[in-house]
N, C-alpha and C positions, 0 to 999 in steps of 0.2 A: 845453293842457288841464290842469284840475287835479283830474281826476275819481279817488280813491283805488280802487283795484281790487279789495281784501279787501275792505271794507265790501258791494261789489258782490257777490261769489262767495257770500260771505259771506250775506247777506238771500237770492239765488237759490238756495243749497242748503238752506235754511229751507224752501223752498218744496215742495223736491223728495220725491215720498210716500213716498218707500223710505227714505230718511235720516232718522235722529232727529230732529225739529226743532231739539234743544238741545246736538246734537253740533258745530255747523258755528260756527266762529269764529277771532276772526284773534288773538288773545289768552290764555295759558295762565294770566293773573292769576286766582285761583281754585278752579282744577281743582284734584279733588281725584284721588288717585290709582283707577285700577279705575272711570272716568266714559267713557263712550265719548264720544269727540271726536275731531271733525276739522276739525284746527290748518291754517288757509291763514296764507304765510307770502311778502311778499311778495319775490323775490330776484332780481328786474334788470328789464331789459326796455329799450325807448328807444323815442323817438319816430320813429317810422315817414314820416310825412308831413309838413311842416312846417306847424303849424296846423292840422292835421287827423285822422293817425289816430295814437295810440301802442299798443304792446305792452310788455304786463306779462307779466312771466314769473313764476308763479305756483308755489310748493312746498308740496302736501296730506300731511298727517301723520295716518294713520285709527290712534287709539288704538281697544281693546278687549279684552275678557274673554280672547280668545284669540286665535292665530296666526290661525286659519281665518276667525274672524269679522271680523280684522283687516285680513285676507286680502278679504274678502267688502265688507265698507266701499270700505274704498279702490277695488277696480274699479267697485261702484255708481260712486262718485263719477267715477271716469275715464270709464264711459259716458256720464250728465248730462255732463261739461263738455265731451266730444268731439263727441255725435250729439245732445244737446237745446235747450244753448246758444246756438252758433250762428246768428244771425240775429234773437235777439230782441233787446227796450230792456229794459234792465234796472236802475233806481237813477239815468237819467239820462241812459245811453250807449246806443248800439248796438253790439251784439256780433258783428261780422264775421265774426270767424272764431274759431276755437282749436285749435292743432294740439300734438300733444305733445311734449315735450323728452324725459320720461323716461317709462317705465309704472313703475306698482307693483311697490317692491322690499322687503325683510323687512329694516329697519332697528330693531331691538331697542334700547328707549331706554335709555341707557347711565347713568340717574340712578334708577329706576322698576323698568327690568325688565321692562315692561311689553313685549306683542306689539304692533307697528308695522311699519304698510305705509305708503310715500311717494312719490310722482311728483311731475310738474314738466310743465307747461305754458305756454305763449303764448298769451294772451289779445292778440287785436288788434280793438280797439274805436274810436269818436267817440263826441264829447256829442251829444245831443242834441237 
């Protein structure tokens, strides 16, 4: 398979009505400081099946105004990719499953300053 999996996450949390439409992307090219975003970042995963299903293992960075809101980002998005996810086609693939590696933790971004919350998930998908 060569289906990229931020692009994916990426366009379905576009979608999702609680999240900014213009927070969700896989690229900090841009960003300006004090812009809420949330950085998908893609950090392992392997192919599961052969010829048939992979997992990506996925790390979400919720920038924002504050801790709380930082705070509040990031679990939206850990509910979408855990209980909404799930079962739909989404950019191409079908999305099996996704269970999580890490929940949301207070990782204060060490360039910024900025409040940041971050997890880690398994995305196990096929094309098609």
């Amino acid at each position: 398979m060569r289906a990229d999996p931020i692009p994916i996450l990426v366009d379905y949390l576009k979608t999702c009505s609680d999240i900014p439409p213009t927070a969700p992307t896989g690229t900090m090219v841009g960003r300006t400081v004090g812009d809420t975003t949330l950085y998908l970042l893609h950090s392992g995963g392997h192919r599961m099946v052969r010829d048939k299903m992979d997992r990506a293992d996925v790390w979400y960075d919720a920038y924002h105004q504050d801790r709380a809101s930082a705070a509040g980002l990031a679990y939206l998005t850990r509910e979408y990719l855990l209980e909404d996810l799930p079962g739909r086609m989404v950019g191409g693939v079908q999305v099996l499953d996704v269970k999580e590696i890490s929940s949301p933790k207070y990782i204060p971004d060490g360039t910024s300053y900025e409040d940041v919350y971050g997890g880690e998930i398994a995305m196990f998908f096929v094309e098609a």
